[in-house]
Phi, psi and omega in degrees: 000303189286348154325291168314309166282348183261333156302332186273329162334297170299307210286294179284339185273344137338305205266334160322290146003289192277349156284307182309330193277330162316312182297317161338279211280354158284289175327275178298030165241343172269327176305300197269338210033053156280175143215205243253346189286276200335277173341284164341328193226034173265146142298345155302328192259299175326299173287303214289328175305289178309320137000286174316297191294327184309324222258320182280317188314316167276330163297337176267316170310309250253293163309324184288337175277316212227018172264161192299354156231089188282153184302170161291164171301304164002296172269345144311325182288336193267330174285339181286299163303357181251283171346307181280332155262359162294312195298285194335302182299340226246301160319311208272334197224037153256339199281329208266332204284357166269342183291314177253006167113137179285343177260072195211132208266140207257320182003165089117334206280164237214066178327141163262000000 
């Protein structure tokens, strides 16, 4: 029971997340006059997304596994596997946006 709820949690503030930061970054494209190609591909946009998703990805394993019909293993391996590179992308674009600036457009840039 208390499984369920901490999945459910993870999931929705995932997705909470990732609408507030959509919501953000429309304010702050009207604020700035970027536009949404810029904007994309800021690590200002990037981590708070990737973030959202690591929190939905694990939260849909997490249910999927401990819920009263659990899902196949399969699709629990795959929300586990998204989960894990999203936390990855997440690491990758906080690291760049603390080195080159969070408004600094990743184009071009050289991923390690």
């Amino acid at each position: 029971m208390m499984v369920n709820v901490i999945s459910d949690v993870l999931w929705i503030m995932g997705v909470s997340g990732a609408v507030a930061t959509i919501s953000y970054m429309y304010w702050l494209r009207t604020l700035e006059y970027r536009s949404w190609r810029f904007l994309l591909s800021t690590p200002q946009f990037l981590f708070p997304l990737c973030l959202s998703s690591t929190l939905t990805c694990a939260g849909a394993a997490i249910g999927g596994r401990s819920s009263v019909l659990p899902v196949a293993w399969y699709e629990t391996l795959v929300w586990a596997a998204l989960a894990a590179v999203f936390a990855y992308w997440s690491v990758e674009c906080y690291l760049a946006g603390h080195k080159n600036g969070w408004k600094t457009s990743t184009e071009g840039m050289s991923w390690p």
